[in-house]
C-alpha positions in Angstrom: 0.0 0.0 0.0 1.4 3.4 -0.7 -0.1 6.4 1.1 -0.3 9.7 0.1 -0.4 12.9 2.3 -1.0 16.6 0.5 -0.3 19.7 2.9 -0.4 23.4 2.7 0.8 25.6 5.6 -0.9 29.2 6.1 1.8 31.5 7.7 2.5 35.4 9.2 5.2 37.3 9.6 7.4 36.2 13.0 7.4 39.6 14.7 9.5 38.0 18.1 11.9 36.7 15.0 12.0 40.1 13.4 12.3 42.5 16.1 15.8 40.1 16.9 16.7 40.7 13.4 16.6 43.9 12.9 17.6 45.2 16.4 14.2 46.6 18.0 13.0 46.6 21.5 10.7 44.3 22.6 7.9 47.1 22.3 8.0 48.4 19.1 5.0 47.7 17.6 3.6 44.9 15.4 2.6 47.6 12.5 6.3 49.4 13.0 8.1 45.6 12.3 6.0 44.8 9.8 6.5 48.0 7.6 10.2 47.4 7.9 10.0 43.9 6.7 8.2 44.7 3.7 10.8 47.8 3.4 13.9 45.7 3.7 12.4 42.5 1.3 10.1 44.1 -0.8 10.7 43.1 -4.3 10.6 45.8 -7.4 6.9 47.3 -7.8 5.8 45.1 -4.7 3.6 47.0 -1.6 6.1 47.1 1.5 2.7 46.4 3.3 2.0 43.3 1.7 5.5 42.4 0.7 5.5 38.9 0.6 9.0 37.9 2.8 11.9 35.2 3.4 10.4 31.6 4.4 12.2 31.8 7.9 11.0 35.3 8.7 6.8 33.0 8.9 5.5 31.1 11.7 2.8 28.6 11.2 -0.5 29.2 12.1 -2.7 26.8 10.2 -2.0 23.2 8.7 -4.0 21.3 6.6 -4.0 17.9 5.2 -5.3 15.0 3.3 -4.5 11.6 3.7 -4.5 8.6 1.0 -3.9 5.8 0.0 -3.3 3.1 -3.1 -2.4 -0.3 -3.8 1.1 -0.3 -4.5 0.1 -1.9 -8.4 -1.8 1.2 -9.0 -5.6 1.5 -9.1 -7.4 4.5 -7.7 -6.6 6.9 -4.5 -8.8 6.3 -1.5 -8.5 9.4 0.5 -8.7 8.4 4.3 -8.7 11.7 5.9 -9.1 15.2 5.7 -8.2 18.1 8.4 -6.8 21.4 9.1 -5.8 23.2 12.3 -4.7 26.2 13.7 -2.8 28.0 16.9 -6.1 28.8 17.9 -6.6 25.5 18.8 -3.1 24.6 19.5 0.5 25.8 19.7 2.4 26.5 17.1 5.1 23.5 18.4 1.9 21.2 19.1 0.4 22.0 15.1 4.4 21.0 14.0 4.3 17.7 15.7 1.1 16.9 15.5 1.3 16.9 11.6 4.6 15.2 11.3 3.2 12.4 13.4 0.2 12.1 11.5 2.6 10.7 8.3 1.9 7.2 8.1 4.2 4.7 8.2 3.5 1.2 6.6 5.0 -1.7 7.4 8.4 -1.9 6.3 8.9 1.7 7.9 8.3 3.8 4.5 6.3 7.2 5.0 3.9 8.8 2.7 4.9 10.6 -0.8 4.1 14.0 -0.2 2.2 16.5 -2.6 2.2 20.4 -2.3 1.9 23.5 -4.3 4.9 25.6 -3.8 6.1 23.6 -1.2 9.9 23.2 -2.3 10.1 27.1 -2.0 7.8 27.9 0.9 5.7 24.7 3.1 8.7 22.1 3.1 11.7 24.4 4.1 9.3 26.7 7.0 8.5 23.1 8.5 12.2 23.0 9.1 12.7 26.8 10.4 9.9 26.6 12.6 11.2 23.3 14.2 14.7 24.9 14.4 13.1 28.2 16.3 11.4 25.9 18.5 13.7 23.4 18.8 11.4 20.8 17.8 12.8 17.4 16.4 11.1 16.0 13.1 13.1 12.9 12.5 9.9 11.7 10.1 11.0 14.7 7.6 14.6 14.0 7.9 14.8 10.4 6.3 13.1 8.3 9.1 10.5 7.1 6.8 12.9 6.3 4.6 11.8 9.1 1.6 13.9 12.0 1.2 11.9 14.9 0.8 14.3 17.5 0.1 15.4 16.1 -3.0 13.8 18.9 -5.3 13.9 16.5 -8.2 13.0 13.5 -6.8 9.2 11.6 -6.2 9.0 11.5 -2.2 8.0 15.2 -2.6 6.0 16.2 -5.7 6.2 19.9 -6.0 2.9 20.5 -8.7 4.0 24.4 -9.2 7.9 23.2 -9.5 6.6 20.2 -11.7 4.3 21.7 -14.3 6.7 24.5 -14.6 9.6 22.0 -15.8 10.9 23.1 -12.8 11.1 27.0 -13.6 11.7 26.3 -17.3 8.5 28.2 -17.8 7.1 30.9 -16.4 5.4 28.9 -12.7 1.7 28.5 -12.1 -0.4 29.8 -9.7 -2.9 27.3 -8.3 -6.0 29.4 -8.9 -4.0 29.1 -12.6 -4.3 25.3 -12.6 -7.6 25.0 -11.1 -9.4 27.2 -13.7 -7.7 24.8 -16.3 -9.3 21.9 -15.1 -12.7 23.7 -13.5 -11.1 22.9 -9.7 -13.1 24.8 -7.2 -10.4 27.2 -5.2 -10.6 30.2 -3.3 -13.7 29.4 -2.2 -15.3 32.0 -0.1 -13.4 34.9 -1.6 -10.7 34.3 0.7 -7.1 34.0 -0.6 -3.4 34.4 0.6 -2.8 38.1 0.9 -6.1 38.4 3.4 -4.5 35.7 5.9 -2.4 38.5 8.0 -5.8 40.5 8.3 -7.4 37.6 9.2 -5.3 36.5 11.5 -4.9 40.0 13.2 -8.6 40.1 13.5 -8.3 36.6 15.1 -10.1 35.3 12.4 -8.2 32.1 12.6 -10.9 29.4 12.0 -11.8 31.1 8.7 -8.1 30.7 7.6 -7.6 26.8 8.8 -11.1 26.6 6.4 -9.1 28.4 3.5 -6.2 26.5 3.8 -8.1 23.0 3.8 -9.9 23.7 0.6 -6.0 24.6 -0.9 -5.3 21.0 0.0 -8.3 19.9 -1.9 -7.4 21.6 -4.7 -3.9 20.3 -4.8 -5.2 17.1 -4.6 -7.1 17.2 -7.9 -4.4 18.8 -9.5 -2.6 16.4 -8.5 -5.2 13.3 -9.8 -5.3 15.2 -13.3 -1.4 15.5 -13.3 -1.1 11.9 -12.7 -3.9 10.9 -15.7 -2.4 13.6 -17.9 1.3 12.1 -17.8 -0.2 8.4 -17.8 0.4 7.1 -14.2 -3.5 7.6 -13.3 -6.0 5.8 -16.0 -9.3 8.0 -16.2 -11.2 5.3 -14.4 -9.0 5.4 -11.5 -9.2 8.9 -12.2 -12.8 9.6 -12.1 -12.7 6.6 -8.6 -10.3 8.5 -6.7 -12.7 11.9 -7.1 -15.2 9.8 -5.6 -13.4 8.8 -3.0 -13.1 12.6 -2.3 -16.3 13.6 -3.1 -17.5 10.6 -0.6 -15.4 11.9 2.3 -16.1 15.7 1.5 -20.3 14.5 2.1 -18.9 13.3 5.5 -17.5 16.3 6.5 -20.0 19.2 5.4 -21.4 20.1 8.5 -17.9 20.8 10.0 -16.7 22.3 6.6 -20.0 23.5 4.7 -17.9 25.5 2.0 -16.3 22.1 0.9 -19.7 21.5 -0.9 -18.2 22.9 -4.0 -15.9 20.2 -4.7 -18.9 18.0 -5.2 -19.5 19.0 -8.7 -15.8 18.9 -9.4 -14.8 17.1 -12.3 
């Protein structure tokens, strides 16, 4: 059996982080650190405001996940799970380990291949920075499951955006790009990744765990039409495995009402 776990991370600015890093007292103010990270990282034409920063400069506060699984033959995905959670209802150490012992492990000690969007440049790398800020130890990322996930061209990690992109030969998509493509629901709710500071300033913080869950959906049927597209998913299996979401999305509406739109998903 070989299972599968996608993940995205939601993430603000580490003020604590960046008051140490640019030499402010303790009291300067959230606004006052935050205008002088987007002033010191800001790319050409890019709002200082909104600036989008350095991976280690985030800390974690939602995770999201799904969970599947396959014969190891081939055949369709049977997704198992679904979840998301933030430091509203946990710390930020407690989300870290928590997710990284959620990977499952089969029998002869392999973990899951994992499948992000953006995760070589972004998710995989701040799982790492956060557990060195908090001195948290993630042996399961670090080759315990016997997958090495930080090989950027290998298949333990499947990077979509890197991926389709021919790995920055082309110009890299956007998932919103690659869901209208394919008629994938995403940004569901008119929420997307600029609003999650705000969101999370206004302690908003189930509203972003929701957000970041329906991401992971969408990544995961990118990730069934990337398979089918390059051959490793026939469209039987194909069109199986989005029942197997759709099945396990029914399940979970009245916790997650807004997932009702990958229902019609095709």
């Amino acid at each position: 059996m070989t299972a599968l776990v996608v993940f995205d991370i939601e993430a603000v600015p580490d003020t604590e982080m960046a008051r140490r890093l640019l030499g402010r007292p303790d009291d300067a103010p959230d606004a006052e650190i935050r205008r002088m990270l987007g002033e010191r990282y800001a790319r050409s034409g890019e709002d200082p405001a909104t600036a989008f920063l350095k991976a280690p400069i985030y800390r974690i506060v939602s995770i999201a996940a799904l969970y599947a699984k396959r014969e190891d033959g081939g055949g369709p995905w049977t997704v198992t799970q679904i979840g998301s959670r933030s430091v509203g209802e946990k710390t930020e150490a407690e989300l870290l380990l928590g997710f990284v012992k959620s990977l499952p492990v089969d029998g002869r000690g392999t973990g899951p291949i994992l499948v992000t969007f953006g995760g070589n440049g972004f998710d995989l790398p701040l799982l790492r920075y956060r557990a060195f800020a908090l001195g948290v130890p993630l042996p399961g990322l670090h080759g315990a499951g016997h997958r090495n996930y930080w090989h950027r061209f290998g298949s333990d990690h499947i990077d979509l955006c890197d991926v389709l992109s021919g790995y920055g030969g082309s110009t890299k998509p956007s998932l919103a790009e690659m869901a209208a493509l394919a008629n994938i629901p995403v940004k569901i709710g008119g929420v997307d990744g600029s609003q999650v500071e705000a969101y999370v300033a206004e302690g908003r913080l189930k509203e972003v765990a929701d957000y970041c869950l329906t991401d992971v959906l969408a990544t995961f049927c990118v990730f069934l039409r990337y398979e089918m597209v390059r051959g490793e998913l026939k469209p039987a299996y194909f069109d199986a495995s989005m029942d197997s979401l759709k099945a396990i999305v029914r399940r979970h509406l009245e916790q997650w009402p807004l997932l009702s739109a990958f229902l019609v998903a095709s």
